[in-house]
C-alpha positions as CSV (number, residue, x, y, z in Angstrom):
1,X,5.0,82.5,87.0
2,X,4.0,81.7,90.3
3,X,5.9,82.5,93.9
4,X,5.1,80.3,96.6
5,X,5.7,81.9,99.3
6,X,5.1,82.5,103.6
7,X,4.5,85.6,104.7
8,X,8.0,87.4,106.0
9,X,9.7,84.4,105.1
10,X,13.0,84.1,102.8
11,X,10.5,83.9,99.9
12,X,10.0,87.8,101.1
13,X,13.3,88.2,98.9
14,X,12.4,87.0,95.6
15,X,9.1,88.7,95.7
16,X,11.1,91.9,96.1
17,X,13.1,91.5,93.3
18,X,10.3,90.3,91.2
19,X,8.6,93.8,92.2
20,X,11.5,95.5,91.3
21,X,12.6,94.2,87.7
22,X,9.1,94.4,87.2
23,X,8.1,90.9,86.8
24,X,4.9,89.9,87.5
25,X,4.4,86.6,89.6
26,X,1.2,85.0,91.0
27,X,1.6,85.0,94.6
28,X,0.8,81.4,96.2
29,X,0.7,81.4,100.1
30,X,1.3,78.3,102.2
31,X,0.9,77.5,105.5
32,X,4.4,76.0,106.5
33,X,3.5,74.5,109.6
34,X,0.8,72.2,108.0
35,X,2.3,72.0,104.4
36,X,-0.9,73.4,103.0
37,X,-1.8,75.9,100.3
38,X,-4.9,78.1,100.7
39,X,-6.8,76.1,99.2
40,X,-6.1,73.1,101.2
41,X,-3.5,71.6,98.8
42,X,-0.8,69.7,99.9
43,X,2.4,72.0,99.6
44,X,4.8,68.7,99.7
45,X,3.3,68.0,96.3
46,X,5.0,71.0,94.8
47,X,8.2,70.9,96.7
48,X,9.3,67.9,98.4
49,X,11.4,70.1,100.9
50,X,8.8,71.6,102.7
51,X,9.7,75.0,102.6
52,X,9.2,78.5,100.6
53,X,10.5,79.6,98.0
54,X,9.3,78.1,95.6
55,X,9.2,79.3,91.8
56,X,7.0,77.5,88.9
57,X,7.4,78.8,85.5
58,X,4.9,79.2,83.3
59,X,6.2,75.6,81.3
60,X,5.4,74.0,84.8
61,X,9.5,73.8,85.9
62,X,9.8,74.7,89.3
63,X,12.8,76.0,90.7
64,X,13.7,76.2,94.6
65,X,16.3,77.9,97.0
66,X,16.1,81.8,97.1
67,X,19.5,82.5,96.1
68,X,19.0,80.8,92.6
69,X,15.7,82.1,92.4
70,X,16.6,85.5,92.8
71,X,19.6,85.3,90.2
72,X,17.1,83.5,87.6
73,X,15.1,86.7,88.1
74,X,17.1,89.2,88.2
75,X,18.7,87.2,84.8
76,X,15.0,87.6,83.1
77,X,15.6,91.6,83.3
78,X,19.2,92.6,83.2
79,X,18.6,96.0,82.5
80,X,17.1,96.3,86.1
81,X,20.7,96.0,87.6
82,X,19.7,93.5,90.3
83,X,22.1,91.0,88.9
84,X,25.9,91.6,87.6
85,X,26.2,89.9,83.9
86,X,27.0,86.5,84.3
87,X,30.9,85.5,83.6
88,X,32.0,88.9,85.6
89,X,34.2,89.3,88.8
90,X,31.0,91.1,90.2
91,X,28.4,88.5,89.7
92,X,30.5,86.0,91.6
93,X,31.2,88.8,94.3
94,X,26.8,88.8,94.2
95,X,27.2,85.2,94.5
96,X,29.9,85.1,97.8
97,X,27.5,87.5,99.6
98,X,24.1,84.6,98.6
99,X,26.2,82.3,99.9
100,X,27.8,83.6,102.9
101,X,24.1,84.9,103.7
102,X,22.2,81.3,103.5
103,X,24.9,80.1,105.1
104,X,26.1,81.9,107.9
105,X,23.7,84.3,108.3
106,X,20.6,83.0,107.2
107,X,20.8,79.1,109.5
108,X,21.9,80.8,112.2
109,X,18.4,82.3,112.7
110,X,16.9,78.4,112.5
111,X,17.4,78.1,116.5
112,X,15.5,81.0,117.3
113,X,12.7,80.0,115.0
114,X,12.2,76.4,116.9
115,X,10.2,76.0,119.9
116,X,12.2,72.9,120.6
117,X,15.3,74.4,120.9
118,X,16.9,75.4,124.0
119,X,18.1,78.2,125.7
120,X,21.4,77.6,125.9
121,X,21.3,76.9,121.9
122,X,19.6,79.7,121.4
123,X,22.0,81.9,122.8
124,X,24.6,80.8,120.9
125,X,22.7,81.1,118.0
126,X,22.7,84.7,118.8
127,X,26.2,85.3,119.8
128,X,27.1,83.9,116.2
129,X,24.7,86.0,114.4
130,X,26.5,89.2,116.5
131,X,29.4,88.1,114.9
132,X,28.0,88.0,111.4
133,X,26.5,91.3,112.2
134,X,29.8,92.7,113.3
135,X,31.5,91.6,109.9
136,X,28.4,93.1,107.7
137,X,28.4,96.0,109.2
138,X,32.6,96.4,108.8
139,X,32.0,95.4,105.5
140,X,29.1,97.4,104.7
141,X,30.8,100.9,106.0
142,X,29.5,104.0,104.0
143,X,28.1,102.1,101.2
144,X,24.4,102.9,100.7
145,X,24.3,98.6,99.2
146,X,26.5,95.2,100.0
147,X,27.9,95.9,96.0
148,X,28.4,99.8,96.6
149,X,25.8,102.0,95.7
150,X,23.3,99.7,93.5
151,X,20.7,97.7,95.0
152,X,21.2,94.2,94.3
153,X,19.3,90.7,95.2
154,X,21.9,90.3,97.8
155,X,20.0,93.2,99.3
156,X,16.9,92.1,99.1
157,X,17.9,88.6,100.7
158,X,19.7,90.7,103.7
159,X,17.0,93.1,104.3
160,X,14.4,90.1,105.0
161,X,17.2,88.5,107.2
162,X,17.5,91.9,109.7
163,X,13.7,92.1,109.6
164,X,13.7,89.0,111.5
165,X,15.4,90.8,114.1
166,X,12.6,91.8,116.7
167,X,11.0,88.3,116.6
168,X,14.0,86.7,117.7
169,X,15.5,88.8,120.3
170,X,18.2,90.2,118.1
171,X,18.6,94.0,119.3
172,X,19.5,95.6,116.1
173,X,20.7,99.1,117.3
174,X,23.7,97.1,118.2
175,X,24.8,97.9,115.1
176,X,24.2,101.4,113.7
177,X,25.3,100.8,110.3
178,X,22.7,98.0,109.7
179,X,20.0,99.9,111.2
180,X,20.4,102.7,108.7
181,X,20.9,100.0,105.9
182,X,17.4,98.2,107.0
183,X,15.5,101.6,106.7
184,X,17.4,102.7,103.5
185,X,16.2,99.1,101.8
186,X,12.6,99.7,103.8
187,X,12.0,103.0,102.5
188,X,12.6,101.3,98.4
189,X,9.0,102.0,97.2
190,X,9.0,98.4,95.2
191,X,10.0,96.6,98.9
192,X,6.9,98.9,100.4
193,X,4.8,97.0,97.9
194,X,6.2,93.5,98.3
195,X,5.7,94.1,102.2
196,X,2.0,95.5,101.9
197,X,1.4,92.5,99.6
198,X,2.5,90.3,102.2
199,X,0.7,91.8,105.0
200,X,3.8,93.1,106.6
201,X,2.9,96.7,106.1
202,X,-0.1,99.2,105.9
């Protein structure tokens, strides 16, 4: 299989799961500003949307959106525990936090990433993210994980979201709880690989 993917982008998130169910994927880096590959492809050709993640199989189906990509993963080894068995109060609880994090979390970060926008927007942009962050980390409490104490793809999906933090002028220490989460997922020896992979770290 193949991960198209941008460097510290949400396709961060599936390549961490892939690393830890111990899947192995071809990594495929585009450029996202030009739509290119690396090897001067056209990137539209593969996904019509524009953007990373995308996921080819090895029968040539591609599949987009991280959320779905990381449950299709974590699906190929159950036995990892990244995904709750399908049909089970749990895996739709895995599912409310994907979709509550694309959704509210994850597009309220788009502002900050767009040289177009202004000011003004992107200060609201971050006053609703303080309020996302003030519900995660009520939610979160002593938990080591969003699902108690097993790291899940819902993890992986929220640790790329706070490491977004610094480069948008998001002061993490604002919220304690979230800090030590974002260093608990950091330290995971399988997200050290994804990020050295990447470029991300030494």
């Amino acid at each position: 299989m193949k991960l198209y993917y941008s460097p510290g982008a949400c396709s961060l998130s599936p390549h961490i799961v892939a690393r830890e169910a111990g899947i192995a994927l071809d990594l495929v880096k585009v450029d996202l500003k030009a739509r290119k590959l690396e090897d001067g492809g056209d990137y539209a050709r593969i996904n019509a949307k524009g953007y990373v993640p995308t996921l080819a199989l090895d029968d040539g189906t591609l599949l987009t959106e991280g959320p779905a990509i990381v449950q299709y993963l974590a699906d190929r080894a159950p036995a990892s525990g990244l995904a709750p068995a399908n049909g089970t109060i749990e895996r739709y609880r895995l599912q409310e936090w994907l979709n509550f994090l694309t959704s509210e979390v994850h597009k309220s970060f788009s502002p900050l990433f767009n040289p177009q926008a202004a000011e003004g927007w992107k200060e609201a942009a971050r006053a609703n993210i303080a309020r996302r962050f003030d519900f995660l980390a009520e939610r979160l409490g002593p938990s080591a994980y969003l699902m108690g104490e097993r790291f899940t793809v819902a993890d992986a999906y929220l640790f790329v979201l706070l490491n977004w933090c610094p480069w948008t002028g998001v002061d993490l220490g604002r919220w304690p709880a979230l800090q030590a989460y974002h260093a608990r997922v950091a330290a995971r020896p399988k997200v050290q690989e994804a990020l050295r992979a990447e470029g991300l770290a030494k």
